[in-house]
C-alpha positions as CSV (number, residue, x, y, z in Angstrom):
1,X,0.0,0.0,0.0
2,X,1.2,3.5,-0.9
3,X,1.7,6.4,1.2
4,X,1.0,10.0,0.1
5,X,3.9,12.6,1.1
6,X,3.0,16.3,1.3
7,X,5.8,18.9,2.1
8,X,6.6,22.1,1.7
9,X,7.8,23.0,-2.1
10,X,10.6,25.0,-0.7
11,X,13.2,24.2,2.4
12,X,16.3,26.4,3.3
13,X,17.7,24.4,6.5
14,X,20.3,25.8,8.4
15,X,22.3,28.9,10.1
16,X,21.0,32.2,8.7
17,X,18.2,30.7,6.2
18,X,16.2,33.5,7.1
19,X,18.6,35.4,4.9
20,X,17.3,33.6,1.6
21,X,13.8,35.1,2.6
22,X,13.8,37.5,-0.6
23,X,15.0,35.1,-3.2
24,X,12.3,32.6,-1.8
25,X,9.6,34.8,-2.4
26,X,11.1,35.6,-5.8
27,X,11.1,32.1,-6.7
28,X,7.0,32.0,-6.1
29,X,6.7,35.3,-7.4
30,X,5.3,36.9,-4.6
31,X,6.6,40.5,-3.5
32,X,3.3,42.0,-1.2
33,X,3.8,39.8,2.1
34,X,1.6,40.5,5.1
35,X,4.0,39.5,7.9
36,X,1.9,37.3,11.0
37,X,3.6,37.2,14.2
38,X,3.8,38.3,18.1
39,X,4.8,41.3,19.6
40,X,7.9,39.4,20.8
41,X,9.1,38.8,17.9
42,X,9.3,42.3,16.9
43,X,10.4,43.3,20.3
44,X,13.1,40.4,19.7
45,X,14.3,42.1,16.3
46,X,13.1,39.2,14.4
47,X,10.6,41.1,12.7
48,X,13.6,43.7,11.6
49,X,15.3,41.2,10.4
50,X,12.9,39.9,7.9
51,X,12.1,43.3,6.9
52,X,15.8,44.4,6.0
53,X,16.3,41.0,3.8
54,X,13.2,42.5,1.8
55,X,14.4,46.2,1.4
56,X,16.5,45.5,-1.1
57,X,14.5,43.6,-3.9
58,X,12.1,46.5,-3.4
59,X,9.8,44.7,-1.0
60,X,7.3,46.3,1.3
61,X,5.5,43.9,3.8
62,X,2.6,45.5,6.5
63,X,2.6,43.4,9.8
64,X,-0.4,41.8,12.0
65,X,1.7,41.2,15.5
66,X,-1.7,40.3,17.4
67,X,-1.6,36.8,17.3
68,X,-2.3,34.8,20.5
69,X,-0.2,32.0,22.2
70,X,-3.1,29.4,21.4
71,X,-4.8,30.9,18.4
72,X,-8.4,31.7,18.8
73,X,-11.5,32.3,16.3
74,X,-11.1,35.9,17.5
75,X,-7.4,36.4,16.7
76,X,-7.7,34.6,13.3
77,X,-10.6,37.3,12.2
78,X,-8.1,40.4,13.6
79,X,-5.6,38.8,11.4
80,X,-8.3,38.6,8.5
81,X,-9.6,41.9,9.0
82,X,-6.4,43.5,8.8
83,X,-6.8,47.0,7.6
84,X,-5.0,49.8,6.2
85,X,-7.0,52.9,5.8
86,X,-10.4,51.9,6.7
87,X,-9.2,48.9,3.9
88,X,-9.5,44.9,5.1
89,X,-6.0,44.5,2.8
90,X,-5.8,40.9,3.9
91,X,-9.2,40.1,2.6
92,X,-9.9,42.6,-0.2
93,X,-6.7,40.7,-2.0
94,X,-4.1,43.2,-1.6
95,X,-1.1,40.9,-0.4
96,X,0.2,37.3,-2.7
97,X,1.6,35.7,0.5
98,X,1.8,35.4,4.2
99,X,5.7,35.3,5.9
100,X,4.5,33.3,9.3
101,X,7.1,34.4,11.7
102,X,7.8,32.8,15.0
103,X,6.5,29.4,16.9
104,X,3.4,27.0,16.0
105,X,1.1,30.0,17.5
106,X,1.9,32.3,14.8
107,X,2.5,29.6,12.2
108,X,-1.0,27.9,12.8
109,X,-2.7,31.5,12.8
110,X,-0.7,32.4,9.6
111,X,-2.5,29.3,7.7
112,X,-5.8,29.9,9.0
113,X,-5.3,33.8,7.7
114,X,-4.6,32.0,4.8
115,X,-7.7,30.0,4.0
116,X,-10.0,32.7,5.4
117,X,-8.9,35.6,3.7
118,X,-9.2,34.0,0.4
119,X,-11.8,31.7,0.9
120,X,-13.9,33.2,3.3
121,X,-16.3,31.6,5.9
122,X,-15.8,30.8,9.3
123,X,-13.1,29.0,10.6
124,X,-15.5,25.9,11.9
125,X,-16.1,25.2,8.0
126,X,-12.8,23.8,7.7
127,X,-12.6,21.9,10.8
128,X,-11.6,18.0,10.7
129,X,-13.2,15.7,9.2
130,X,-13.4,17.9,6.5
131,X,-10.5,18.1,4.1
132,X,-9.2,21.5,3.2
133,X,-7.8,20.7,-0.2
134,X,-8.0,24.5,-1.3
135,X,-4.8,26.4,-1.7
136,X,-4.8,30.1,0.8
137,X,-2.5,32.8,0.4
138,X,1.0,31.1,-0.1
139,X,2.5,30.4,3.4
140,X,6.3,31.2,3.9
141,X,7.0,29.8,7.4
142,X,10.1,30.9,9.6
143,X,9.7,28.9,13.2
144,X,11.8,30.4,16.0
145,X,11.4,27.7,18.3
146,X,12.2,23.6,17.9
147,X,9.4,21.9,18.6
148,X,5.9,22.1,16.9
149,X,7.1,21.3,13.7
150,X,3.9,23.3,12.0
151,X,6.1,24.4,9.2
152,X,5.9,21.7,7.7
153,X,3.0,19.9,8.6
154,X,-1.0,19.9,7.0
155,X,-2.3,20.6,10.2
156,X,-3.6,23.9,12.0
157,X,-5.4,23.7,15.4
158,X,-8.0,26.9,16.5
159,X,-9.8,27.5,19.4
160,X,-13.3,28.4,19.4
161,X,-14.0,30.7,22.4
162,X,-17.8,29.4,22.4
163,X,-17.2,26.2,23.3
164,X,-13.6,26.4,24.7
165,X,-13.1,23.5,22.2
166,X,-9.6,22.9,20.0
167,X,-10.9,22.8,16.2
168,X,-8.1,20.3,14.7
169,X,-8.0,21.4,10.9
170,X,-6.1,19.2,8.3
171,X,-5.3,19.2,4.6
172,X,-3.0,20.1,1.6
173,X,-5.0,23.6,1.7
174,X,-2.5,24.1,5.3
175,X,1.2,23.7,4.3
176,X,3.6,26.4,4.1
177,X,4.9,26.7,0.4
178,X,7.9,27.5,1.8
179,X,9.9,26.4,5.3
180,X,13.0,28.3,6.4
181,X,14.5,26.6,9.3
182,X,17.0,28.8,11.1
183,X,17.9,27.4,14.4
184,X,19.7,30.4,15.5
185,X,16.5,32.0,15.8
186,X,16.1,29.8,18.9
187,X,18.9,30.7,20.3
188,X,17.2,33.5,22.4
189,X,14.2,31.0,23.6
190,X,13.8,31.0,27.8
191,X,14.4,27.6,29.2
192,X,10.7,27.0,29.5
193,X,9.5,27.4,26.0
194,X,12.6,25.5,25.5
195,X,11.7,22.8,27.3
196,X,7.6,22.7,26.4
197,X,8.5,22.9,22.0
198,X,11.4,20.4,22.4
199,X,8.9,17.8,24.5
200,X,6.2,18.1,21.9
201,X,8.9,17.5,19.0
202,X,10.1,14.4,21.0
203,X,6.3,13.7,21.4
204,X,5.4,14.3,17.6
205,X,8.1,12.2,16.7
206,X,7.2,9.1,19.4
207,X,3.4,9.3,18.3
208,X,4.3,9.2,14.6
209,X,6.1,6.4,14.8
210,X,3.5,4.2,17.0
211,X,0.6,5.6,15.2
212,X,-2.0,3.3,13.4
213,X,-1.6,5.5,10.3
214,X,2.8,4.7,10.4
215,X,4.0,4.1,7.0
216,X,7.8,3.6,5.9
217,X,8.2,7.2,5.1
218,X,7.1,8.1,8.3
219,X,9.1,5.5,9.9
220,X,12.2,6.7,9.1
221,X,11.7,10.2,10.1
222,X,10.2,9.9,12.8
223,X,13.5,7.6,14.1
224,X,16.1,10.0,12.9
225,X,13.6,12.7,15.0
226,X,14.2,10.9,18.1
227,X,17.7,10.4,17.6
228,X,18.5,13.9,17.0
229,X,16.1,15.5,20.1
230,X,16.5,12.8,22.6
231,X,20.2,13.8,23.0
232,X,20.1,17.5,22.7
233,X,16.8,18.1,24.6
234,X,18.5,18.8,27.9
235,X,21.9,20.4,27.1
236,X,19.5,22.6,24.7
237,X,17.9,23.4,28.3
238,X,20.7,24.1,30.2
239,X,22.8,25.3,27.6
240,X,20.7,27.2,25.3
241,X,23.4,29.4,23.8
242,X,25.0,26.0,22.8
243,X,24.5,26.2,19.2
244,X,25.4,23.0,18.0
245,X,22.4,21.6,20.5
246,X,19.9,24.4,19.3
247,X,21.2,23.1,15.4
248,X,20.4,19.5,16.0
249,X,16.9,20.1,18.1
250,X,15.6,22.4,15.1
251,X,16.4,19.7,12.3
252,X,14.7,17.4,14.6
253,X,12.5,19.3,15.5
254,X,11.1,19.7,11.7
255,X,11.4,15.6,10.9
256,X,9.4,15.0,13.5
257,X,6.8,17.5,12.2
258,X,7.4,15.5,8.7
259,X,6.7,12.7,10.8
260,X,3.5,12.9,12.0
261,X,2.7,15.4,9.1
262,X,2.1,11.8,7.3
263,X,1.4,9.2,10.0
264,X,-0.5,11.7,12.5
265,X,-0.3,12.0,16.4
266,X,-2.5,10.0,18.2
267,X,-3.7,9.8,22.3
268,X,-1.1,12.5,24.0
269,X,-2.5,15.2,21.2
270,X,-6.1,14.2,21.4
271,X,-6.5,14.6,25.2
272,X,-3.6,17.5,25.7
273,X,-5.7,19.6,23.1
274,X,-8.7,20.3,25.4
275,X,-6.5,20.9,28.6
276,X,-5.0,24.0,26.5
277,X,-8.5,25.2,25.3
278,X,-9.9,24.9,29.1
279,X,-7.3,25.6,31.0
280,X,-5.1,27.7,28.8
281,X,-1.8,25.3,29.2
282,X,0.9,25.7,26.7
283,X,0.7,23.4,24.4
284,X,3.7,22.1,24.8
285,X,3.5,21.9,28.2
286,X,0.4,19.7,28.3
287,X,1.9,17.3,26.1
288,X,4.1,16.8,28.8
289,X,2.0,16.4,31.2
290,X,0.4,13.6,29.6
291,X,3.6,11.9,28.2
292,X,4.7,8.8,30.6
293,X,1.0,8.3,31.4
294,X,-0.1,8.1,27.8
295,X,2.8,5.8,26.9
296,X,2.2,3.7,29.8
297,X,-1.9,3.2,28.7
298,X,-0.1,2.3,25.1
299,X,2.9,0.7,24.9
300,X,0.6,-3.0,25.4
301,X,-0.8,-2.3,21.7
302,X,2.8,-1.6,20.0
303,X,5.6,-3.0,22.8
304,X,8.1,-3.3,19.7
305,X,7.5,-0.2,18.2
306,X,7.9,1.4,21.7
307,X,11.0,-0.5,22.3
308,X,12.3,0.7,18.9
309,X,12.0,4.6,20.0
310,X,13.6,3.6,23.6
311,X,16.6,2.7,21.4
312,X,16.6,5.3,18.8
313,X,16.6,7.3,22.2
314,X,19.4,5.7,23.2
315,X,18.0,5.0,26.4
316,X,18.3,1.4,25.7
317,X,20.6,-1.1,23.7
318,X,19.9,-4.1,21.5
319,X,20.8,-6.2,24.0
320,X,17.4,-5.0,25.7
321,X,14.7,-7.0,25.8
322,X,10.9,-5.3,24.7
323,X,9.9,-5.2,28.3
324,X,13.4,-3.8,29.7
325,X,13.6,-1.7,26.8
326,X,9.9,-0.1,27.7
327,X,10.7,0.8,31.6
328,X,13.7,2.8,30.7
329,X,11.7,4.1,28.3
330,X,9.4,5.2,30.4
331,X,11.6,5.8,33.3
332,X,13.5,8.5,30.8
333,X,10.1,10.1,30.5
334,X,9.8,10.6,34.4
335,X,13.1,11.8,34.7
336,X,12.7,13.8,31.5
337,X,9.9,15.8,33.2
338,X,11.3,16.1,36.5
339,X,14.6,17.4,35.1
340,X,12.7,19.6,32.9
341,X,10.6,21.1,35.5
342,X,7.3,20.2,34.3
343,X,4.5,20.9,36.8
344,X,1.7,18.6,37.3
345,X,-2.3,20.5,36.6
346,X,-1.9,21.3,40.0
347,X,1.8,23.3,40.0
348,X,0.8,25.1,36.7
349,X,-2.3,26.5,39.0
350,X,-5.5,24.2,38.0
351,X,-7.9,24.2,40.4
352,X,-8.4,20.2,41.0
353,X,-12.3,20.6,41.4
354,X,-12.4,22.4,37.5
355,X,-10.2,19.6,36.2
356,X,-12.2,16.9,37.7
357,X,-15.4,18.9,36.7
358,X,-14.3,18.6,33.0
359,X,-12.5,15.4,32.6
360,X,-15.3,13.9,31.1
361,X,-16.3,16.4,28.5
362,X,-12.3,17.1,27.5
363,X,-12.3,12.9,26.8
364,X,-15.3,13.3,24.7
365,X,-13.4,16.6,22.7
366,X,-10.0,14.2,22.4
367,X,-12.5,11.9,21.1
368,X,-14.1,13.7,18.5
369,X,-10.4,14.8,17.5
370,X,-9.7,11.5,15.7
371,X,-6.6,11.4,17.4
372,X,-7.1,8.7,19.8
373,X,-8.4,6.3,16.9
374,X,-5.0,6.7,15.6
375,X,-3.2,5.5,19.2
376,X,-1.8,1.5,19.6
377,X,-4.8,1.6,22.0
378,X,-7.5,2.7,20.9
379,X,-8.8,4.3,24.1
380,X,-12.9,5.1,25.7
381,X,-14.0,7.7,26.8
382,X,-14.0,6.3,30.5
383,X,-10.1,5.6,30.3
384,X,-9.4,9.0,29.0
385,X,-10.7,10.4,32.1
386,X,-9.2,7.7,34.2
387,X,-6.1,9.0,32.5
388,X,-6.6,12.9,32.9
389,X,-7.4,12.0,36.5
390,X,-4.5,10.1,37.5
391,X,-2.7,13.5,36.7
392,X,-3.2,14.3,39.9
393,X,-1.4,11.3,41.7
């Protein structure tokens, strides 16, 4: 059986690919850019930075610096509505591309803008299962942190304030055009955000490979992922103005969004989407959270496949049996946490009562998701919340 492989037509991977921003947009003849980001990133210099590589080749680029940390129907319509002169400019047609500058935040809003503000509608009309095959505004994505991997991925995930529910959206219509990966963009990230992106890469690569949907391509890199992060996660942590660590998480970083980009996550995704949406977790962070616990529930459907990412890991050898191999493995995720100081529901300030309150309709949401159908075990209801409960232990 065949597997269908959709990337980005463009990659520039390495130190100061940001600096090849003008000739990329040359190459798709684009030259009226509408640059989505976060006021960080401008207050960073980022932002300059992309602006000075355009100056020369004559091009002028407006910027929307509203987006939110977990995108929002809201933010995506500011972004929409974005006006110059009384003018919606990203609407009425008058930019050929959107430069999405910054982490999966700005990057996810950047291909929603996309879709909308040629397409119109409302951002629930392209929500999974539907397949949004139609092609937005050309996406040029820059990602300044190693972990979510949206540059290269079909996915988009937007949270409808009505509902406080996590609208997964999927299809061709949501991949950048074109990807610049410059890790030295990363090397200004705080420990934290460190710590959060660089679990969910480790997390994007682990689910693709024990994912229902795994193929061959997939298989291979979601592997090389793991050996790349796995390594590099915690001196990246420690030592984030180590570049060679910040080099080899980013390039991880984007084959594990390959990854799962082709084989999907599965169960950690599924259920650490509605935490973010109720309880506004990073999400990151709440892919974390639910990392050893998930793994645990799983690794009885796919005990090879999760001994196979304990090695790649390097956590354990050949000489390993599946069942010795599995503890370290998720031993390493224990100690991953702990050394990464990642707080339980309960440190990051969740009231227990609210959690409990909503464990059942968050299980339904991961449901609904398709996620979970993609996990070794295909999980109910019931034992997603027994599973968002025993968070608290």
């Amino acid at each position: 059986m065949s597997s269908q492989i959709l990337l980005p037509r463009i990659m520039q991977i390495g130190a100061d690919a940001t600096q090849e921003i003008a000739n990329v947009l040359a190459s798709i003849g684009c030259h009226r850019p509408l640059i989505v980001t976060d006021k960080m990133m401008v207050e960073l210099g980022y932002v300059a930075k992309i602006t000075q590589c355009l100056a020369p080749q004559g091009i002028q680029s407006d910027i929307f610096d509203e987006t939110v940390p977990e995108p929002t129907v809201a933010s995506i319509e500011d972004g929409v509505a974005m006006a110059r002169d009384g003018v919606a400019m990203a609407r009425d047609g008058e930019y050929d591309c959107i430069i999405a500058l910054g982490g999966g935040s700005p990057i996810d809003s950047a291909k929603a803008i996309s879709i909308l503000a040629k397409y119109g509608g409302e951002m629930k009309d392209y929500r999974f299962p539907r397949q949004v095959t139609e092609q937005g505004l050309p996406v040029i994505a820059v990602p300044t942190t190693a972990g979510t991997g949206s540059e290269v991925t079909r996915f988009t995930v937007i949270t409808d304030e009505s509902n406080d529910e996590k609208m997964l959206c999927v299809g061709l219509g949501f991949i950048p055009v074109a990807a610049l990966v410059d890790y030295k963009l990363t090397l200004s990230l705080p420990s934290r955000i460190t710590a959060d992106t660089g679990i969910d890469a480790l997390t994007h690569a682990i689910e693709a490979y024990v994912s229902k949907k795994a193929n061959p391509y997939s298989d291979s890199q979601a592997i090389a992922a793991m050996k790349l992060l796995a390594p590099n996660l915690r001196t990246s942590y420690h030592q984030g103005d180590n570049h060679q660590a910040r080099e080899t998480m980013m390039l991880g970083a984007t084959l594990a969004g390959i990854a799962f980009s082709s084989a999907s996550v599965a169960l950690v995704h599924g259920m650490s989407r509605p935490i973010g949406a109720f309880f506004h977790v990073p999400h990151g962070l709440s892919n974390a959270m639910l990392l050893p616990a998930v793994t645990a529930f799983s690794i009885p459907g796919a005990p090879a496949r999760y001994a196979d990412c304990a090695r790649a890991m390097g956590i354990a050898d050949a000489g390993d049996s599946e069942q010795e191999a599995n503890q370290k493995l998720l031993a390493e995720l224990h100690a991953l946490n702990h050394e990464l100081a990642v707080p339980t529901p309960e440190q990051f300030g969740i009231k227990r009562e609210d959690f409990m309150a909503l464990t059942t309709t968050m299980a339904q949401q991961a449901l609904a998701s398709g996620s979970p159908a993609n996990n070794p075990v295909e999980p109910s209801v019931d034992e997603m919340v027994s599973i968002y409960q025993g968070l608290w232990q």
